[in-house]
Every structure is written in structure tokens, then in C-alpha cells.
Residue frames as a rotation matrix with the C-alpha (Angstrom) as fourth column:
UNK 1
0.567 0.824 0.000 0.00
0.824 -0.567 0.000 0.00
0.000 0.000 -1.000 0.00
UNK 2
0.192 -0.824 -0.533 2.80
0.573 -0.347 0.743 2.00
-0.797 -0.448 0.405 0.62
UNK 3
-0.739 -0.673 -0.032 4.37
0.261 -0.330 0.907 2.14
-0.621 0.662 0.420 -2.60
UNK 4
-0.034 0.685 0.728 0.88
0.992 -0.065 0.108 2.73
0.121 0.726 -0.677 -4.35
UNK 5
0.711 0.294 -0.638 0.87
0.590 -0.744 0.315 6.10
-0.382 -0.600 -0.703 -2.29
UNK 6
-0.006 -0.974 0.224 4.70
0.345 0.209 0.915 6.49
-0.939 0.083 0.335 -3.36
UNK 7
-0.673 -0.255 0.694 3.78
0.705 0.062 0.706 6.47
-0.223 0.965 0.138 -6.95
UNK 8
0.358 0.917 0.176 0.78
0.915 -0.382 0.132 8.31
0.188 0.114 -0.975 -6.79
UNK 9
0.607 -0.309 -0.733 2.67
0.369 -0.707 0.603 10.97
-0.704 -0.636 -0.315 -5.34
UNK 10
-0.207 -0.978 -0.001 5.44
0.201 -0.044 0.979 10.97
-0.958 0.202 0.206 -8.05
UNK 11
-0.414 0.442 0.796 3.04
0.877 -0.041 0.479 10.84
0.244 0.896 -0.371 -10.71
UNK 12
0.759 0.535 0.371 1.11
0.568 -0.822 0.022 13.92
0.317 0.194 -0.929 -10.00
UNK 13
0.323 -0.587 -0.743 4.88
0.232 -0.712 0.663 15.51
-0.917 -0.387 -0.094 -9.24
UNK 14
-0.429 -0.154 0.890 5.74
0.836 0.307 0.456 14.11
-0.343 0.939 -0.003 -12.84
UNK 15
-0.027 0.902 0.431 2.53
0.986 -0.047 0.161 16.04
0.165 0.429 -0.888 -13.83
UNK 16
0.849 0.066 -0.524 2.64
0.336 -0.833 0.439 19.32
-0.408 -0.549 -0.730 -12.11
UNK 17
-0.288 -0.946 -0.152 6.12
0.093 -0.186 0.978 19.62
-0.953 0.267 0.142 -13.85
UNK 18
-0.702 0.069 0.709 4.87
0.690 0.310 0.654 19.31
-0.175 0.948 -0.265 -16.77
UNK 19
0.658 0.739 -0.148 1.47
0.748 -0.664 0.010 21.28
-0.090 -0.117 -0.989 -16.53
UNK 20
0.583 -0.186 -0.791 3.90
0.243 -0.889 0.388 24.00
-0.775 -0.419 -0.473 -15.23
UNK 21
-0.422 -0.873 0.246 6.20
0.142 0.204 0.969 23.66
-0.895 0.444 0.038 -18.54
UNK 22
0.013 0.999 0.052 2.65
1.000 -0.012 -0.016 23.89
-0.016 0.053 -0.998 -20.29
UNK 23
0.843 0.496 -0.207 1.83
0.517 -0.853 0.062 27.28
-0.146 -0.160 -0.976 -18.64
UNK 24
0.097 -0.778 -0.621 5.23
0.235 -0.588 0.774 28.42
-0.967 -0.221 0.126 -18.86
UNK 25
-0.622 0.103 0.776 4.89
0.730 0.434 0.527 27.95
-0.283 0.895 -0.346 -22.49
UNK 26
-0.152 0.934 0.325 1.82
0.960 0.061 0.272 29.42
0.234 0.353 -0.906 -23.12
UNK 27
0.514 -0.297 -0.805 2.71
0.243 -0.850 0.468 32.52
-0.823 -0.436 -0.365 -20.70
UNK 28
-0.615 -0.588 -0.525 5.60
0.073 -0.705 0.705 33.66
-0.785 0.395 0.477 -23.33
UNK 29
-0.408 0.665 0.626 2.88
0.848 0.023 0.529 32.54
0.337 0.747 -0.574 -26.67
UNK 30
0.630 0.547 -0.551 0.66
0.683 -0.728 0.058 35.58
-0.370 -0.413 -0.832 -24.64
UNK 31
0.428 -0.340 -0.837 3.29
0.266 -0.838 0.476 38.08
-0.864 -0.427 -0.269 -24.42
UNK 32
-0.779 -0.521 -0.349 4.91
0.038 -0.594 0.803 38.07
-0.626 0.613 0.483 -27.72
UNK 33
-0.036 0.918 0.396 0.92
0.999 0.023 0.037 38.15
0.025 0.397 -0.917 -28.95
UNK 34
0.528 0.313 -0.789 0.82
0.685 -0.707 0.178 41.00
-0.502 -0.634 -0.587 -26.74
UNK 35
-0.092 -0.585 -0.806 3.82
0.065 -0.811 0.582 42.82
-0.994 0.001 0.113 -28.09
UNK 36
-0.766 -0.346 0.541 2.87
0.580 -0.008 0.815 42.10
-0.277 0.938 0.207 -31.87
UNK 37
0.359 0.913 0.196 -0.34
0.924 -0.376 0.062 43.53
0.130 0.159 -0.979 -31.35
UNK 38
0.600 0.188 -0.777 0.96
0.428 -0.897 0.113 46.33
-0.676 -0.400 -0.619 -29.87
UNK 39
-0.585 -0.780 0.223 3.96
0.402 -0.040 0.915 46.80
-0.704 0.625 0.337 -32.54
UNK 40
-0.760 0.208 0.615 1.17
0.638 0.060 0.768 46.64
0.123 0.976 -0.179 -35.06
UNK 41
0.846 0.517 -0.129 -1.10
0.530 -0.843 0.092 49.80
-0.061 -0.146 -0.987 -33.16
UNK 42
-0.034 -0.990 0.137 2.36
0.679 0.078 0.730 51.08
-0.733 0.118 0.670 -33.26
UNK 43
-0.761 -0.647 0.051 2.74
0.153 -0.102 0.983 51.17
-0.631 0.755 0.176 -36.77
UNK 44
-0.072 0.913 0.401 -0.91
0.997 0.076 0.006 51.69
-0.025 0.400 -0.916 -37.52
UNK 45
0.531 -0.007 -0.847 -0.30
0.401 -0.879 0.258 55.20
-0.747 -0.477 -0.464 -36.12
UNK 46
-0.550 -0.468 -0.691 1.82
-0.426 -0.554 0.715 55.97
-0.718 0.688 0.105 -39.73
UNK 47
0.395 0.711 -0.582 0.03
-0.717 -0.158 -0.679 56.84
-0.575 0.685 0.447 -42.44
UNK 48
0.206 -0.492 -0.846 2.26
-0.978 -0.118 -0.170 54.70
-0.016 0.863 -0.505 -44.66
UNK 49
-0.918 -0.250 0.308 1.88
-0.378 0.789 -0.485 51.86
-0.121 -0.562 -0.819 -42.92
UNK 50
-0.420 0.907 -0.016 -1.72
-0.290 -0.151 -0.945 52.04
-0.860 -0.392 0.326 -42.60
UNK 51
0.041 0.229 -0.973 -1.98
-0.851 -0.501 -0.154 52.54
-0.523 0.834 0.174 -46.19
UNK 52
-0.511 -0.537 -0.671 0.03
-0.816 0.548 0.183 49.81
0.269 0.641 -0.719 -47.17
UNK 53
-0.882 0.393 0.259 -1.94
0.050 0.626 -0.779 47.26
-0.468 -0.674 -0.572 -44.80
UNK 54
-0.062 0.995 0.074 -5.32
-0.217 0.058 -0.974 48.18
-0.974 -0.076 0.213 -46.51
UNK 55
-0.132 -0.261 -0.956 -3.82
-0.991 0.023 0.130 47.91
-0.012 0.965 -0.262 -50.04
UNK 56
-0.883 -0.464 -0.066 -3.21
-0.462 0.886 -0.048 44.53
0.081 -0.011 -0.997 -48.89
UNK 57
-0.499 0.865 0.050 -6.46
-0.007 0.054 -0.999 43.74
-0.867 -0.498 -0.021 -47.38
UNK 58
0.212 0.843 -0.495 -8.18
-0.574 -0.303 -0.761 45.05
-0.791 0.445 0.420 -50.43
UNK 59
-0.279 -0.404 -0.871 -5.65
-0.951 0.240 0.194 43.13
0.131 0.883 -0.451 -52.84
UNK 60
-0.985 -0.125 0.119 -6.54
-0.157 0.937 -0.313 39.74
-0.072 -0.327 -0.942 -50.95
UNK 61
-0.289 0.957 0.024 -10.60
-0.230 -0.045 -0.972 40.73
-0.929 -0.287 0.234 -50.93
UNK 62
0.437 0.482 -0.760 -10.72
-0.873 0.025 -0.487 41.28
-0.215 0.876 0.431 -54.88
UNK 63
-0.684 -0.695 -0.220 -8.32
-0.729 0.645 0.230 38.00
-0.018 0.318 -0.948 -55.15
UNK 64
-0.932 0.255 0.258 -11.20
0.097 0.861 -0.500 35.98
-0.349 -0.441 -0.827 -53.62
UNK 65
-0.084 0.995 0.051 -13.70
-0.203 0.033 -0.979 37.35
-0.975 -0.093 0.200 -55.22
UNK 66
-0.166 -0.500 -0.850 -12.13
-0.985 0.035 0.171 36.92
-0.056 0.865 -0.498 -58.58
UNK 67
-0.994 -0.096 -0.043 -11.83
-0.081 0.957 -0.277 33.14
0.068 -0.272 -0.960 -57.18
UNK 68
-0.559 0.814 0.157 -15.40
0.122 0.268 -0.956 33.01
-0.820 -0.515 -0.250 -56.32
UNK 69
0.384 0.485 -0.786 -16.58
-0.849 -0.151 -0.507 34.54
-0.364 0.861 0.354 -59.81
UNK 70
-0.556 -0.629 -0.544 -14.26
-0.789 0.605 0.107 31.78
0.262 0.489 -0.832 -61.61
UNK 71
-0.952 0.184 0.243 -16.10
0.082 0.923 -0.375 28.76
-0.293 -0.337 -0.895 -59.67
UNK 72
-0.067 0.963 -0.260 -19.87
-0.046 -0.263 -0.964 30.49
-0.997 -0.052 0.062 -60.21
UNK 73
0.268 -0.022 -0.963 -19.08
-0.918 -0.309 -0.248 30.66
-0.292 0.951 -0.103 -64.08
UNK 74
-0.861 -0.286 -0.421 -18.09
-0.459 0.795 0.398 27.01
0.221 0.536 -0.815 -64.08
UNK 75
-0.773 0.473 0.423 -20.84
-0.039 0.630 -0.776 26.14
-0.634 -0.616 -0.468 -62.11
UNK 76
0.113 0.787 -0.606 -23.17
-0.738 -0.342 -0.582 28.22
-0.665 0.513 0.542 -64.67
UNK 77
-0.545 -0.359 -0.758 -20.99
-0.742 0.626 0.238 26.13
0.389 0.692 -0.608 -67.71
UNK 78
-0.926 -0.288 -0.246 -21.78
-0.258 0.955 -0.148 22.67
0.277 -0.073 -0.958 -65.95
UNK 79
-0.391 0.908 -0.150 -25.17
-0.034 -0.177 -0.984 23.75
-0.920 -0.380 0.100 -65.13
UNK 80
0.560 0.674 -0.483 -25.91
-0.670 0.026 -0.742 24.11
-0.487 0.739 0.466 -68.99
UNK 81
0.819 -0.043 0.572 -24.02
0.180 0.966 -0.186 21.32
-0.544 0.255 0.799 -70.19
UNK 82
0.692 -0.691 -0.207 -20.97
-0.446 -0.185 -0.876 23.02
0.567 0.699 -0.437 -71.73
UNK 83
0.571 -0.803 -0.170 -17.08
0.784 0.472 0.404 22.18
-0.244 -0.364 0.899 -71.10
């Protein structure tokens, strides 16, 4: 009975090490979140930045819709029997 007590113990030290290796983890994943966000209010604050960031945005928005027309126009094709 002892040693069942023994192990039990050692296992949830085992565990708690871990876990804490876990949160320690996860603690730094937070903080450089934290600082990229802020980096990027930062740099939101120039105009040239800013600018460039919605260019982007808008270049990725018409990309997909471009991508979405392209599939609706085959669908129309395959809908009336062409190829």
C-alpha cells in the first residue's frame, strides 16, 4: 500500500512539472501576442503603414472574389451542359 501512495505521489509531481512547462509555455505565446499587437497599433499610427496594410487587405478581398466569380461561371458552364 505503501508504494501505491509512493507512486501516486510521483506521478502527480511528474505532472505538475509538466502542466507548469505547459503554462510556462503558453505565458511567453501571450506576451509576444501582446507585443505584436501592440507593434502593429504602433505602426498603424503611420500613415504609410496604414496605407500599405489596406492595399493589402483590399488586394486579398478582390483575389477571392475573382476566385469566387471563376467557380460560379463554371458552375453556370456545368449547369448548362458546356465544357
Amino acid at each position: 500500500m505503501g508504494n501505491f501512495f509512493k507512486n501516486a505521489f510521483n506521478d502527480m509531481k511528474e505532472s505538475a512539472r509538466a502542466q507548469h512547462e505547459v503554462d510556462k509555455a503558453n505565458l511567453a505565446a501571450v506576451k509576444a501576442e501582446s507585443k505584436a499587437q501592440w507593434e502593429e497599433a504602433k505602426a498603424m499610427g503611420k500613415p504609410e503603414t496604414r496605407k500599405a496594410m489596406m492595399q493589402a487587405e483590399r488586394d486579398k478581398q478582390i483575389a477571392e472574389a475573382n476566385e469566387r466569380k471563376t467557380a460560379a461561371e463554371a458552375r453556370i458552364r456545368a449547369a448548362k451542359g458546356e465544357k
